[in-house]
C-alpha positions, 0 to 999 in steps of 0.5 A, a space after each residue: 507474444 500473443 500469449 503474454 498479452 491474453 495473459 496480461 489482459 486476464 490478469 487485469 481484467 480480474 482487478 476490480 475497483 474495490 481491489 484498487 480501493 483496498 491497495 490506495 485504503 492500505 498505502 494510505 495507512 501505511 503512510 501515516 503510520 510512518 508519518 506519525 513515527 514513534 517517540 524516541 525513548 532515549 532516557 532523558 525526562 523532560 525532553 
């Protein structure tokens, strides 16, 4: 057990703030991308 909590504590030690920037930066395009969506190209001229 005391080794899973040295391992955790390393690994988080090692997330530096411009690493959580970068991941909030990403997630936040990811979403506009989705909210923008694409145009639907059914066929139909006009529409």
């Amino acid at each position: 057990m005391n080794r899973k909590l040295a391992l955790l504590a390393a690994f988080v030690s090692k997330i530096s703030r411009q690493h959580i920037q970068l991941a909030f930066v990403m997630i936040s395009l990811t979403l506009l991308v989705l909210g923008a969506g694409a145009p639907t190209d059914n066929g139909e001229v006009g529409h």
